[in-house]
C-alpha positions as CSV (number, residue, x, y, z in Angstrom):
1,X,65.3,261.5,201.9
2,X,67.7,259.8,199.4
3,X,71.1,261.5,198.9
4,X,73.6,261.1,195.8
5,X,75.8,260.3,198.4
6,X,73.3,257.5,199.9
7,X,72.4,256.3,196.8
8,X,76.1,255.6,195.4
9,X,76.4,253.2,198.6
10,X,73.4,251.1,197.5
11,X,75.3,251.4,194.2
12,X,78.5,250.8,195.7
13,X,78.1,246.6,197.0
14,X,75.2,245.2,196.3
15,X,75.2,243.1,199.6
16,X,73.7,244.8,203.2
17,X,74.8,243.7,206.1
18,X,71.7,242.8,208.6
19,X,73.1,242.9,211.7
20,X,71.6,242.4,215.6
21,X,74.7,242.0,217.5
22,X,78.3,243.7,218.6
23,X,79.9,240.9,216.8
24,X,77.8,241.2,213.6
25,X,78.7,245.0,213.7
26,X,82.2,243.7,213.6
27,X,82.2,241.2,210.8
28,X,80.7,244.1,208.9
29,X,83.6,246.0,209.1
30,X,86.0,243.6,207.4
31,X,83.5,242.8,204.7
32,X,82.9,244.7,201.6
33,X,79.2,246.1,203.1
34,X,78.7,249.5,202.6
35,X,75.0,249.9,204.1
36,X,74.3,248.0,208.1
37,X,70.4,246.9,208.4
38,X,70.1,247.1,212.2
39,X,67.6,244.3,212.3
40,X,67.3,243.5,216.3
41,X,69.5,244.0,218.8
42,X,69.9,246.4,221.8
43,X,70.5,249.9,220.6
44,X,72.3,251.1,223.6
45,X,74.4,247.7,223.4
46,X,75.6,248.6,220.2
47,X,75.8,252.4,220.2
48,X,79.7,252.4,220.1
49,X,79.8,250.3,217.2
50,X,77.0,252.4,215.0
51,X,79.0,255.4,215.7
52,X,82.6,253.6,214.7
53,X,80.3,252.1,210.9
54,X,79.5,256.2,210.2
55,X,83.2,256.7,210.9
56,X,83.6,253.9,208.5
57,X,81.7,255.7,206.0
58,X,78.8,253.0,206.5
59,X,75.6,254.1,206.3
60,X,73.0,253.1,209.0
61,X,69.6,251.9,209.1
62,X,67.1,250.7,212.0
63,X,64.3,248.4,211.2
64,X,62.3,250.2,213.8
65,X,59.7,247.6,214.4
66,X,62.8,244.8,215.6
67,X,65.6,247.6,217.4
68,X,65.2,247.3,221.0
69,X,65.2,250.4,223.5
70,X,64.0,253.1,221.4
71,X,60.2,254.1,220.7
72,X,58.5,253.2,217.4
73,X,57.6,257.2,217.5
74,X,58.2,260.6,216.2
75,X,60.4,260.9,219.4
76,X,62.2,257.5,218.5
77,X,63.0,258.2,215.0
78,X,63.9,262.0,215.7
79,X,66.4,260.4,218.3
80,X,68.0,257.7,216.1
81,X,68.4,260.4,213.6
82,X,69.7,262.8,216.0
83,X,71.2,261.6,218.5
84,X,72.9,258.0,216.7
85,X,73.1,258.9,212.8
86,X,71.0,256.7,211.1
87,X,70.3,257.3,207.8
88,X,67.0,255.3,207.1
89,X,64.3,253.5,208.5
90,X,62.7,250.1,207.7
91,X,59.2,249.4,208.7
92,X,56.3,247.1,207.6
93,X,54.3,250.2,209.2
94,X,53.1,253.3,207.3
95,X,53.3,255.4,210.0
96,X,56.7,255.0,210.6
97,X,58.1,255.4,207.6
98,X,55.6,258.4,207.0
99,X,57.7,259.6,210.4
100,X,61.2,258.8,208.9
101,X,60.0,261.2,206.1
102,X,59.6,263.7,208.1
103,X,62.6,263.7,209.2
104,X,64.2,263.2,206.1
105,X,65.6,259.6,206.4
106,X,65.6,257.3,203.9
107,X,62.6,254.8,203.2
108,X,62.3,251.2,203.0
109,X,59.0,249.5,203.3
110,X,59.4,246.0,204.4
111,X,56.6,243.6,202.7
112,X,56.0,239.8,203.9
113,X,55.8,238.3,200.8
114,X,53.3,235.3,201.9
115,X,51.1,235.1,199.2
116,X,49.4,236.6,195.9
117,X,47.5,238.5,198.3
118,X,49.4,239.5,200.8
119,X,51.6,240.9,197.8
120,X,48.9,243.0,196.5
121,X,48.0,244.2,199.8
122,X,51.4,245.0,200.2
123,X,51.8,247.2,197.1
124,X,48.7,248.9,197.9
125,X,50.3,250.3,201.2
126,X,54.0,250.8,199.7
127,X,52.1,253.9,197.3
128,X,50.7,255.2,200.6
129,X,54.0,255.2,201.9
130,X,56.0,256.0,199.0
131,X,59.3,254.9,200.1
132,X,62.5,255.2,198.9
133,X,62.9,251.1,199.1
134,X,60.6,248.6,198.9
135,X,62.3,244.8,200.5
136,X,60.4,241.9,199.8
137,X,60.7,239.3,202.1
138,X,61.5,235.9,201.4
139,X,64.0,237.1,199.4
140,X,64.4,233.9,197.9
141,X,61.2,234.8,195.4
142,X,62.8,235.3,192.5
143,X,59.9,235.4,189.8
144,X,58.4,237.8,192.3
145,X,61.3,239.9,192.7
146,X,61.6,239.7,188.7
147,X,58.0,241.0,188.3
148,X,57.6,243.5,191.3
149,X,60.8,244.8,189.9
150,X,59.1,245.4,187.0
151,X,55.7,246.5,187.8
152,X,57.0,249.7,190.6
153,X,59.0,252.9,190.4
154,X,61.2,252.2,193.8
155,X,64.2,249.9,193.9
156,X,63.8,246.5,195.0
157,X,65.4,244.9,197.9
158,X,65.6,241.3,198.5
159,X,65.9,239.9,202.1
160,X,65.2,236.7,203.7
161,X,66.3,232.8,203.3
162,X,69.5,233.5,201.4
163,X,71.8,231.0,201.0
164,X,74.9,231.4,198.9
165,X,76.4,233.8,196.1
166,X,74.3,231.7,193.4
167,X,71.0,233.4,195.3
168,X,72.7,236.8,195.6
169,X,74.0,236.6,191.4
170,X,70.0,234.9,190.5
171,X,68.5,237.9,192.5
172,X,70.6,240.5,191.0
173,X,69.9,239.3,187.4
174,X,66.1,239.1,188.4
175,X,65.7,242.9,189.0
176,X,66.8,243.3,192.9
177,X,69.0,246.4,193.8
178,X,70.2,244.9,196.6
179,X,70.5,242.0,198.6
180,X,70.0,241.8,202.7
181,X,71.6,239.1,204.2
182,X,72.7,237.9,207.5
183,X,75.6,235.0,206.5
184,X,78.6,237.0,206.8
185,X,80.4,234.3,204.2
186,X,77.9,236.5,201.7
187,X,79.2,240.1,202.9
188,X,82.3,239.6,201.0
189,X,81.9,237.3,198.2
């Protein structure tokens, strides 16, 4: 579930950190990123350093189909949320992010972007999950990005092949909330 408090984060930066190791947890922390994608990585490797982002005043996600050592469960999300803090989920799955619901995480439906169909398919599943997010992936789409934007009720987040603070301004314009990113030159620009 989506907070005030949440939402003024997304609102905060427009730049997410997507992060898989201790170092990348580390470089967030002297960047301007508000919200950490965990996007792979070893949960128990990098417990200290999700614990020292909340401190931060970061706020937490787990794409819960790439975070290694935790179930893509009920059990898995209920512990992430429990026992580590996170504050959303990503998925491509349904389920899972019908389980981060539940729990009362915030949402945000990862869709591959691969073609016209793959698009549709994907919007057909985002109002079965009803997220708080939807990501589109390549990022790098604008005209898509643009008319997706356009076209659903959730915020857009681009992620995927982006390369430089031209593709993060271009995005922006083009209707994108947000902006995931794994170049650490971009957390900061």
């Amino acid at each position: 579930m989506i907070t005030t408090a949440i939402r003024k984060k997304f609102m905060e930066y427009p730049v997410i950190a997507a992060v898989r190791t201790l170092d990348d947890f580390e470089a967030a922390f002297h960047s301007k990123v508000k919200i950490i994608f965990m996007v792979g990585g070893d949960v128990f490797k990098c417990r200290k350093k999700i614990q020292e982002a909340k401190e931060q005043g970061m706020v937490v996600f787990f794409h819960m189909d790439l975070v290694e050592g935790i179930g893509k469960d009920a059990s898995g999300i209920h512990f992430a949320k429990e026992t580590l803090g996170i504050s959303g989920v990503q998925s491509t799955r349904v389920h899972i992010l019908k389980l981060a619901k539940q729990e009362k995480l915030v949402t945000v439906h990862r869709l591959f972007v691969t073609d016209f169909q793959a698009l549709q398919s994907g919007l057909k599943l985002v109002h079965t999950s009803n997220p708080d997010f939807v990501e589109l992936t390549p990022g790098i789409l604008h005209p898509i990005v643009k008319k997706v934007s356009k076209e659903i009720p959730y915020p857009v987040i681009s992620s995927g092949l982006i390369a430089g603070k031209d593709e993060v301004e271009k995005l922006l314009k083009e209707g994108a909330s947000n902006i995931v990113c794994s170049d650490q030159k971009l957390w900061s620009f």
